[in-house]
C-alpha positions as CSV (number, residue, x, y, z in Angstrom):
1,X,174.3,43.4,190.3
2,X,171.7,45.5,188.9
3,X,170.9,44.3,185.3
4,X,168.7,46.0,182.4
5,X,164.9,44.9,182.1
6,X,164.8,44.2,179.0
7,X,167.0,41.1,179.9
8,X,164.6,39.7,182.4
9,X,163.0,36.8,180.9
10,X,159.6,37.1,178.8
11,X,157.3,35.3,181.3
12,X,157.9,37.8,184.3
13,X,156.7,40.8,181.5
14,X,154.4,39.1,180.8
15,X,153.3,38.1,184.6
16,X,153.3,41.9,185.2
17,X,151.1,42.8,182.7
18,X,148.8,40.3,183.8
19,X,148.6,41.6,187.2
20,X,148.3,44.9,185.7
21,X,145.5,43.9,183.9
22,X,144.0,42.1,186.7
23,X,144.7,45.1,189.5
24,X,142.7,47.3,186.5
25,X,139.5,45.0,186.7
26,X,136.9,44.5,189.1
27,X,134.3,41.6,189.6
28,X,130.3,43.0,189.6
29,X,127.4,41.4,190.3
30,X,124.9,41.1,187.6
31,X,121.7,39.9,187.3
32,X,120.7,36.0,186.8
33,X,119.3,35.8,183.4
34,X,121.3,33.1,181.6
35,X,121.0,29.3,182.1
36,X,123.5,27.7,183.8
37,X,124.9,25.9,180.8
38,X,126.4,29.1,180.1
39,X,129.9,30.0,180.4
40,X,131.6,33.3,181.6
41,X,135.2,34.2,180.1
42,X,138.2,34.4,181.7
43,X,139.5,37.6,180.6
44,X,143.5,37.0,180.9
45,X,144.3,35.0,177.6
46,X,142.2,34.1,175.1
47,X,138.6,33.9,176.5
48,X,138.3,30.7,176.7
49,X,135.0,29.2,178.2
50,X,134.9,28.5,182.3
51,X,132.4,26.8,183.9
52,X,129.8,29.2,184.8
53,X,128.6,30.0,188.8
54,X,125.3,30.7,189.8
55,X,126.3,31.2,193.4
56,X,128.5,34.2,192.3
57,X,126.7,35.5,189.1
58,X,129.6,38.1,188.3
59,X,131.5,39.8,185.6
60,X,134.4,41.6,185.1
61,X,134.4,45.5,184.3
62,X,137.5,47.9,184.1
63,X,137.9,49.9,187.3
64,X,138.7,52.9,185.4
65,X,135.6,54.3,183.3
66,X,137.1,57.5,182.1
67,X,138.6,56.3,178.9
68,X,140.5,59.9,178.6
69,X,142.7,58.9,181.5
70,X,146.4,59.1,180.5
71,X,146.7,56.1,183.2
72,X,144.4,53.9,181.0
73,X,145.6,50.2,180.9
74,X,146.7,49.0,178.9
75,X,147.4,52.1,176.5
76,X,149.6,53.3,179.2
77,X,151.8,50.0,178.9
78,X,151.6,49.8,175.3
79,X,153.3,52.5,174.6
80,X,156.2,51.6,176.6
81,X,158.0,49.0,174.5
82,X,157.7,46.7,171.9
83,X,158.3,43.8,174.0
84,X,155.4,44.8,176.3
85,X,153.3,45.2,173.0
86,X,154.1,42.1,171.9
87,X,153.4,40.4,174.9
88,X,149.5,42.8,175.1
89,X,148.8,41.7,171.6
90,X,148.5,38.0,172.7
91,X,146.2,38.9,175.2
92,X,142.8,39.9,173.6
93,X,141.0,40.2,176.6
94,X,142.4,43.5,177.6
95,X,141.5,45.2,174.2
96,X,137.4,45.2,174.9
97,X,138.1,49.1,174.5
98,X,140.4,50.8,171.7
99,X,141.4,54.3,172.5
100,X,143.7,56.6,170.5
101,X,144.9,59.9,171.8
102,X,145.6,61.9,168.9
103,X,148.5,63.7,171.1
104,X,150.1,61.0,170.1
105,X,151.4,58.8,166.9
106,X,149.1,56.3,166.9
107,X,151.2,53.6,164.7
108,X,152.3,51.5,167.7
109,X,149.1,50.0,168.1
110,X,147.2,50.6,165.4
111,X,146.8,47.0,165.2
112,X,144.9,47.2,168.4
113,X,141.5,45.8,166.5
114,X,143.0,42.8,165.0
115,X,144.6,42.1,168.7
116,X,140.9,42.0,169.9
117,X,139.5,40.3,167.4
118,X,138.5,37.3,169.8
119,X,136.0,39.4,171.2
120,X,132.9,39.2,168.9
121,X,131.0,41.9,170.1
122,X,131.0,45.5,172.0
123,X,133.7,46.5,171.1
124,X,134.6,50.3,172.2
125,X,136.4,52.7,170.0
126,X,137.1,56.4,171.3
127,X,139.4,58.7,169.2
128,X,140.3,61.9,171.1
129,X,142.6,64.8,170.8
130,X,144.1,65.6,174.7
131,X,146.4,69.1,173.5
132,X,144.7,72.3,174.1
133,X,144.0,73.8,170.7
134,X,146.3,76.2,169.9
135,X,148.9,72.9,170.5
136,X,147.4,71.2,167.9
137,X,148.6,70.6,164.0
138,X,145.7,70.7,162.1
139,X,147.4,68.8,159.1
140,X,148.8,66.2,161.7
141,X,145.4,65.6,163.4
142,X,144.2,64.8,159.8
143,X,146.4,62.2,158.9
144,X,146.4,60.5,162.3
145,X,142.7,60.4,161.6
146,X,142.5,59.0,158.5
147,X,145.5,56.4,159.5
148,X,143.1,55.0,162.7
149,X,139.8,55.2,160.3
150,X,141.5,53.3,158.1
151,X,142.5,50.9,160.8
152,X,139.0,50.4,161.7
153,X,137.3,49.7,158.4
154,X,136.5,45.6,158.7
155,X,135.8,45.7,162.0
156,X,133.1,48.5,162.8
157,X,130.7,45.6,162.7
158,X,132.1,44.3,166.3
159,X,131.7,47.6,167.9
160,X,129.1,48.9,170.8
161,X,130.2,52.6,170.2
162,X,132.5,54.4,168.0
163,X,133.3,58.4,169.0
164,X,135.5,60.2,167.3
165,X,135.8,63.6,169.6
166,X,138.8,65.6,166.9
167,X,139.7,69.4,167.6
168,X,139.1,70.7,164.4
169,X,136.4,69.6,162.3
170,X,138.3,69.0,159.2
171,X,140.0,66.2,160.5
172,X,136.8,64.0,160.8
173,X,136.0,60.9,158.2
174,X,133.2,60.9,156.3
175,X,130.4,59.1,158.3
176,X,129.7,56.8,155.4
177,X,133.7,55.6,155.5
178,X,133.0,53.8,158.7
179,X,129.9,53.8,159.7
180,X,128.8,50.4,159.0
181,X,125.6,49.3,157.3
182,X,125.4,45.4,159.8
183,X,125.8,46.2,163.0
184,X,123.9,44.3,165.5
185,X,125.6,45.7,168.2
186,X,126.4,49.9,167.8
187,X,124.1,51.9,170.7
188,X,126.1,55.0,170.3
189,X,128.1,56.6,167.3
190,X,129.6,59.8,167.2
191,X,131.7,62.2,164.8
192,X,132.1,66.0,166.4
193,X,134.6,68.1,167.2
194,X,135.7,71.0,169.1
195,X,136.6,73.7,166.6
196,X,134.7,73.9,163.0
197,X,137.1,75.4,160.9
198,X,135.4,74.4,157.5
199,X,135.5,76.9,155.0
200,X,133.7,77.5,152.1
201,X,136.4,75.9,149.8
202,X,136.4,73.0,152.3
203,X,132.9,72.7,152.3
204,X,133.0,72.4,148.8
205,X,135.5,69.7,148.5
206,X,133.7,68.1,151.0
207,X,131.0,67.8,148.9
208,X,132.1,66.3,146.1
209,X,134.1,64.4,147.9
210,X,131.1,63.0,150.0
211,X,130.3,58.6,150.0
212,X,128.2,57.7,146.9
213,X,124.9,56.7,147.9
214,X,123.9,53.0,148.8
215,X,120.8,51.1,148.1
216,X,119.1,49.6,151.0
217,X,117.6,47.2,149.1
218,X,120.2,45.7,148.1
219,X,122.4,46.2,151.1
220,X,120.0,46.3,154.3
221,X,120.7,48.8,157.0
222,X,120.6,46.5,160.3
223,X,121.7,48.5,163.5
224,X,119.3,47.4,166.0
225,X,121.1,48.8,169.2
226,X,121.2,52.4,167.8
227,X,120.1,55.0,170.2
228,X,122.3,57.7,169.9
229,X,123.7,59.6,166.9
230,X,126.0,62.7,167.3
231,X,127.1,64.8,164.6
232,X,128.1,68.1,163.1
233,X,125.7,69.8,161.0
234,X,128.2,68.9,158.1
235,X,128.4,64.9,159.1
236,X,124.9,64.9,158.9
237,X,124.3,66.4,155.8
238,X,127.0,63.8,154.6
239,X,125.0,60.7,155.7
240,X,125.0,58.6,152.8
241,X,121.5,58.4,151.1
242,X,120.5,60.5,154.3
243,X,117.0,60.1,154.2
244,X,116.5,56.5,153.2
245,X,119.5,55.6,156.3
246,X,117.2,57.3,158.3
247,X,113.7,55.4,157.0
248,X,115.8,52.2,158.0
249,X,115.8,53.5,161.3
250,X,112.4,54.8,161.8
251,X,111.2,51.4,164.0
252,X,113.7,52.1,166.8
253,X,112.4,52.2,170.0
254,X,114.1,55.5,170.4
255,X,116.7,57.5,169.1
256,X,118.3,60.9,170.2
257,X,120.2,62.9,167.4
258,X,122.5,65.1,168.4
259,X,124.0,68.1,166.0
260,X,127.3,70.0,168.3
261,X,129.9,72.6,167.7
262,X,128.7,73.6,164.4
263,X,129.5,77.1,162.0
264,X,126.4,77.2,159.7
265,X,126.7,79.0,156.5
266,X,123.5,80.9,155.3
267,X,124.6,80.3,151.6
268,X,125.8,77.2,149.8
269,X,125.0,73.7,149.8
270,X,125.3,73.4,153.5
271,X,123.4,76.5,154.2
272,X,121.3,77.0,156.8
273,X,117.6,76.4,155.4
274,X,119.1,73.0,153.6
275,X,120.5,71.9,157.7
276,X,116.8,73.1,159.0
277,X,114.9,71.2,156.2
278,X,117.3,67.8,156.1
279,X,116.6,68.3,159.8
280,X,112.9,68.2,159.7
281,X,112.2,66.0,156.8
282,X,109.5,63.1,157.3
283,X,112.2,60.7,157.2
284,X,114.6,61.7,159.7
285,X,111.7,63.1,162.5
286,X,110.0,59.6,161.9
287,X,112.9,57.9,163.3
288,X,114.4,60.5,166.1
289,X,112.6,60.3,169.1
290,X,114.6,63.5,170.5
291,X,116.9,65.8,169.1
292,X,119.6,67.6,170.9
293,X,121.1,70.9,169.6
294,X,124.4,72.0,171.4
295,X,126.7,74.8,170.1
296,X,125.5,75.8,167.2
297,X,125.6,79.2,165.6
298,X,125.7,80.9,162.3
299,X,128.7,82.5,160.0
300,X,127.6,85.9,160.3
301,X,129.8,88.9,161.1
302,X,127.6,90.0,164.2
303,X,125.7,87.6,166.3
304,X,123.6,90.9,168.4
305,X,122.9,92.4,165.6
306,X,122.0,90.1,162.3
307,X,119.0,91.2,159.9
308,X,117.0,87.8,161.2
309,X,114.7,86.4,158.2
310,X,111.0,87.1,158.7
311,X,108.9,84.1,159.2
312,X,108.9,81.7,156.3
313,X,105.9,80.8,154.6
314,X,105.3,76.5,154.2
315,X,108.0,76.6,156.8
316,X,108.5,72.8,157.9
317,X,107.1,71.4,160.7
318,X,108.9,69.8,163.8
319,X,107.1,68.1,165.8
320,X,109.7,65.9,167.9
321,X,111.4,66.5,171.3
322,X,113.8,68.9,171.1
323,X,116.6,70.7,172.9
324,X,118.4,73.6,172.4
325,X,122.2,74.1,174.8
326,X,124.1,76.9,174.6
327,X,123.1,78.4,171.0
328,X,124.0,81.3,169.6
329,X,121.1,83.7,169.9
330,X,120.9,84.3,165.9
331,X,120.8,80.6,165.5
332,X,117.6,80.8,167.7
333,X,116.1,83.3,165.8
334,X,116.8,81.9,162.4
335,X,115.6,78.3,163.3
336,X,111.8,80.0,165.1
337,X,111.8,82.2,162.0
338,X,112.5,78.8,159.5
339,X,110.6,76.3,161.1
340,X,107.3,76.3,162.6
341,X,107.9,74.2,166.0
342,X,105.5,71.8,167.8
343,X,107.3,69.6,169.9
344,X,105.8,67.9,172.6
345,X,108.9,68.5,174.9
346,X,110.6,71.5,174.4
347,X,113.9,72.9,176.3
348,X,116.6,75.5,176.2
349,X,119.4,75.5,178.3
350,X,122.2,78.4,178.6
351,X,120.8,80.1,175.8
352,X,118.8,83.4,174.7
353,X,115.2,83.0,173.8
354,X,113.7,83.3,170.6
355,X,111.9,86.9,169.9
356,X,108.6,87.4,168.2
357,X,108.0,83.7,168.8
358,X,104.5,82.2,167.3
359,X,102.5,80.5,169.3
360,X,103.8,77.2,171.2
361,X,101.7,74.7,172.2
362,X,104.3,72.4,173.5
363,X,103.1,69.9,176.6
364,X,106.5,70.4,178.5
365,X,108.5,73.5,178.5
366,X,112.0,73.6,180.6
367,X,114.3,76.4,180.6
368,X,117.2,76.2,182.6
369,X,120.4,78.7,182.9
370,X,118.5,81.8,181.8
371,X,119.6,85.3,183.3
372,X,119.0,88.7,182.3
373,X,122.1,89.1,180.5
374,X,121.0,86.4,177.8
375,X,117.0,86.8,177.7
376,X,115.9,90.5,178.8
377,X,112.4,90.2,181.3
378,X,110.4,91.5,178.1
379,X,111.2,88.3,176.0
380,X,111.2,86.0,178.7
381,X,107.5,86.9,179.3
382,X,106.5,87.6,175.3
383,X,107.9,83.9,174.9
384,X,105.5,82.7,178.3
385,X,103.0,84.7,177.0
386,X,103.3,82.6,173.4
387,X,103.2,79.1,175.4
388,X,100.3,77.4,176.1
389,X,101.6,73.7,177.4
390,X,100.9,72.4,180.9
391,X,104.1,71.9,182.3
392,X,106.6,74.3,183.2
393,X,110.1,73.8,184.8
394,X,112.4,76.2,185.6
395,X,116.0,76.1,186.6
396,X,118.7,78.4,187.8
397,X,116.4,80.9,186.3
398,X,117.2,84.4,187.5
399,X,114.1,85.5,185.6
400,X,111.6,84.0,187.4
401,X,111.2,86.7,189.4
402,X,108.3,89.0,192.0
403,X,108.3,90.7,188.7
404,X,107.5,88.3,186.6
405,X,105.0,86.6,188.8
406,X,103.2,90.3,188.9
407,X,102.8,90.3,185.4
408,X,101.6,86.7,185.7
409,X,98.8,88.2,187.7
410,X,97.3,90.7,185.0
411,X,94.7,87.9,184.5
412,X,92.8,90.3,187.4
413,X,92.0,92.6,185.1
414,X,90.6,90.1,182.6
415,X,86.6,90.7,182.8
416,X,84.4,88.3,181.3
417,X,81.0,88.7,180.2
418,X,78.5,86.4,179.2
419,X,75.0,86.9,177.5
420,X,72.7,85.0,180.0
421,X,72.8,81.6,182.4
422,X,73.9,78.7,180.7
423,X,75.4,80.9,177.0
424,X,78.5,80.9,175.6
425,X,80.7,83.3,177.2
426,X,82.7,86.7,174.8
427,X,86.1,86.1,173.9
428,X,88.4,87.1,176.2
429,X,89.9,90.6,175.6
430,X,93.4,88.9,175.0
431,X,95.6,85.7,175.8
432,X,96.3,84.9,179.4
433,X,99.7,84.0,179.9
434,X,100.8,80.6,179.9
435,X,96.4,79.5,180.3
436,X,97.1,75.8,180.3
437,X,99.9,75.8,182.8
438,X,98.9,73.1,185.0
439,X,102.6,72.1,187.1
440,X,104.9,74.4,187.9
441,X,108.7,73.2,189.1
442,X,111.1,75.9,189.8
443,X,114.8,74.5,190.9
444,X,117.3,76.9,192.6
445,X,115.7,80.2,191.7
446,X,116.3,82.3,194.1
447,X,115.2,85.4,192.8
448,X,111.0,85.4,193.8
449,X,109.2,85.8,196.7
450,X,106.7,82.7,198.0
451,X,103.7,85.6,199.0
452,X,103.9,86.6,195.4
453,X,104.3,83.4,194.3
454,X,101.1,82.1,196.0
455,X,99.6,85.6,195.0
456,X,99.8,84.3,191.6
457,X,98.7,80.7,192.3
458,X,95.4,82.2,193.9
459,X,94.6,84.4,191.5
460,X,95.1,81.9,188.8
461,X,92.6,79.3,191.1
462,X,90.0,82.0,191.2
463,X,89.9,83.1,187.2
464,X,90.0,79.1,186.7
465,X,86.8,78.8,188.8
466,X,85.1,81.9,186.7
467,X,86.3,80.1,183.5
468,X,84.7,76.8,184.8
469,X,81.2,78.3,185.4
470,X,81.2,80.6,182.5
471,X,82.6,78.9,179.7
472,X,80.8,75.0,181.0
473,X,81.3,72.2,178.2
474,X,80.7,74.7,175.4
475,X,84.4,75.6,175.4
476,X,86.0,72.5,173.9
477,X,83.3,72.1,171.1
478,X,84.1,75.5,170.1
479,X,87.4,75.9,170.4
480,X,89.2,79.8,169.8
481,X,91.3,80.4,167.0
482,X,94.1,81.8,169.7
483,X,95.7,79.3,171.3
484,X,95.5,81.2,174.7
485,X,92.3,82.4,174.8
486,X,89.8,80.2,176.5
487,X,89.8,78.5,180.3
488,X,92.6,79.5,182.4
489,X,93.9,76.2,184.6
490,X,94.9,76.2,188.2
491,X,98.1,74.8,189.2
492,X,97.4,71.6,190.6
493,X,101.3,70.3,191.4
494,X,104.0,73.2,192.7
495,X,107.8,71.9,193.4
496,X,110.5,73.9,194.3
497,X,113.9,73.1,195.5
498,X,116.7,74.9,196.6
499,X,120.4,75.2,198.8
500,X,119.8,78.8,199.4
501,X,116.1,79.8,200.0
502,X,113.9,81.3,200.0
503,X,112.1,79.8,202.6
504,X,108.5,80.0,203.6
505,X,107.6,81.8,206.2
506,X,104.7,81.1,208.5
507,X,102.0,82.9,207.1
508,X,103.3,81.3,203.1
509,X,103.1,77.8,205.3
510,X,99.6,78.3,206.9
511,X,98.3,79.3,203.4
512,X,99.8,76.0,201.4
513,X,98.2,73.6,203.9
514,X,95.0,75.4,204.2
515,X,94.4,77.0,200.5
516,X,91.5,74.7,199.7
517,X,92.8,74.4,195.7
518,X,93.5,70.6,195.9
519,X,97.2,71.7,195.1
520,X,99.9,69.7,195.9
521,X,103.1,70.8,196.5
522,X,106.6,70.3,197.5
523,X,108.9,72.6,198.7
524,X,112.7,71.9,199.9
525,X,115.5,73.9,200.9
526,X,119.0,72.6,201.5
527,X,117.6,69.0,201.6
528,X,115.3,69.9,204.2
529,X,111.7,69.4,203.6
530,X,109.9,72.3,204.8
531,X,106.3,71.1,203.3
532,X,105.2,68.1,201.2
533,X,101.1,68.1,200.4
């Protein structure tokens, strides 16, 4: 006689959930590196202490690692009944992650942090909206956003990371609501969102509305395990006491900031020279080992065609790693135009180019996802032409190019002159591009030829050897006032990988093992090593 489940006694619920929970997990080895006092803990009631095994140094982890799964155990039993949350709230050890899908009312286990409050340390927290955004309720999303941050207050200091991923921007806490000031454990905290739909009223109450400042000196900033920070440009103008949370921070190993999905005003208190300036200051460069810039653009009517602002006089100087993804091109020119840029490792990925640059003297340049339809050929090279770094990598770059390399090779026509044996050698008649280049990685760019490649590399080999016997030792105790100007370098490491080509043929292949300029290089289409030197 078939009879209803919720009559079956409690223990076989609760001996399914346990297998659930047991199916969900997997044992992995890990390294030997406590004594053997130690205890590991068994993960299916309370965590209570079992003798620990050398022989089989292990630990359990969840099988699935894609917290956004709507399969995720135990949020996917949770929501089935009370019963089954009853019996899940007595069992700490499956709440080492708290995950709230904002598709959904969040109440039935909003309690999920006081369930795992056993577990002392690395706790997980992930917030997330799953609706595509035209589904979403913008006032909804708010209050189930406040109702979880709320939740979370008195625990934060338990937690390994804490992400709030929202679809609108106004939904997102303050940062100083929950980001704590003690915690030993937080690596990664983040507040963005999909869709910034601030407006200049919001902006405004968000202001005033913003968490008093604290005093480090009477509350201490510990958060030791930091490493990465990702914000909007409005949740990191809203730090609390901004600059002294970021002096707190500035002995950390390292720490990558990253600003996403932003609309930058150019007026107002969140305006776009405040963001670049907060950005730069002393104290928050001091403590940022890189910083990451990802979707970020301007409120401006026209992107193509904005009045961009001339270079800034005093304009601050950045001097840390940075990377700029899939930027609006007016963002790009504003922030070249606003700060004066000389960063050690410098990228941009999916993005336009600045124009008009000034000079960059960056060690590592990287451009990746560059076509002609976001960088025309004359920026690309004005912008080469401007850096003066040694390495170079380039990736699904359709503008690396025969063209490109020919222009490369106009150092030919650079004569130089000198006044006798043994004098300082005339300034060159102008910069040669990229001078100091000294590696040169190009990654499935198709679009070149190797003969004009190695055209290039030869022709920068023989102008090095000029520069070496005319300009001697003199040239580095007089240095040129133009970055550019002086000893051209040879390329001394080439790498290029591809799935498509283009492949060297046997002539290119003679002249890479026999071209006498102490070059090595690696080249490697569709896994196939055609030549390693």
């Amino acid at each position: 006689m078939a009879i209803d489940i919720q009559e079956l006694p409690v223990e076989i619920h609760t001996a399914i959930l346990q297998s659930a929970f047991l199916n969900a997990r997997e044992r992995h080895s890990i390294e030997l590196c406590v004594d053997s006092n130690e205890a590991l803990y068994d993960d299916l009631d309370s965590f209570e202490a079992q003798p620990y095994d050398e022989a089989s140094c292990t630990e359990w982890k969840w099988k699935e690692r894609n917290k956004r799964s709507p399969s995720l155990f135990p949020f996917n039993a949770a929501y089935v009944c009370k019963m089954w949350r009853d019996i899940l709230a007595g069992m700490p050890g499956v709440w080492t992650r708290v995950v709230f899908d904002l598709s959904r009312d969040p109440t039935p286990i909003l309690k999920a942090f006081e369930w795992s409050k056993s577990m002392d340390h690395g706790l997980e927290v992930l917030v997330f909206n799953s609706l595509e955004t035209e589904e979403v309720c913008v006032q909804e999303e708010e209050e189930r956003v406040r109702d979880i941050a709320s939740a979370l207050q008195g625990h934060v200091h338990r937690c390994g990371s804490i992400s709030f991923d929202t679809v609108y921007s106004s939904s997102l806490p303050l940062p100083g609501m929950i980001l704590p000031r003690n915690s030993p454990y937080l690596g990664h905290f983040q507040l963005v969102s999909r869709v910034d739909n601030l407006t200049d009223n919001m902006l405004a109450t968000a202001l005033h509305s913003a968490t008093p400042e604290f005093d480090l000196h009477t509350s201490p900033l510990l958060l030791p395990q930091l490493w990465h920070l990702s914000l909007t440009a409005v949740t990191f103008m809203n730090l609390p006491d901004r600059a002294n949370f970021f002096k707190a921070l500035k002995n950390q190993r390292y720490l990558e900031l990253l600003i996403s999905l932003s609309e930058i005003p150019m007026e107002g208190p969140y305006s776009l020279a405040n963001f670049l300036a907060a950005l730069a200051s002393p104290e928050v460069q001091s403590s940022c080992h890189r910083f990451y810039l990802q979707d970020v653009s301007l409120r401006i009517a026209d992107d193509d065609h904005v009045q961009f602002l001339p270079v800034a006089e005093n304009r601050p100087i950045f001097t840390r790693d940075l990377c700029f993804y899939s930027e609006s091109r007016s963002f790009i020119q504003a922030f070249f135009s606003l700060v004066d840029v000389h960063s050690d490792w410098l990228s941009f990925d999916g993005c336009a180019l600045p124009e008009n640059v000034q000079p960059l003297e960056s060690s590592m340049l990287i451009l990746k996802n560059m076509d002609e339809g976001m960088t025309s050929p004359a920026t690309f090279r004005q912008f080469l032409d401007a850096w003066s770094g040694e390495h170079l990598r380039l990736t699904r770059c359709s503008l690396f190019d025969d063209e490109f390399l020919s222009w490369m090779l106009k150092g030919n026509d650079y004569a130089l002159s000198t006044a006798g044996s043994g004098s300082i050698p005339e300034q060159l008649p102008k910069p040669f591009p990229a001078p100091k280049m000294e590696s040169l990685s190009i990654t499935e760019c198709g679009n070149f030829s190797p003969s004009v490649l190695r055209q290039m590399l030869h022709t920068r080999w023989e102008l090095a050897q000029k520069h070496k016997e005319a300009f001697g030792s003199h040239h580095h105790s007089e240095p040129s006032s133009r970055p550019n100007d002086g000893p051209v370098r040879s390329v001394n490491h080439l790498d290029v990988t591809s799935k498509k080509g283009p492949n060297l043929s046997d002539e290119d292949l003679e002249w890479f093992r026999n071209n006498g300029m102490d070059m090595r290089v690696f080249w490697e289409i569709s896994s196939k090593t055609i030549m390693c030197t």
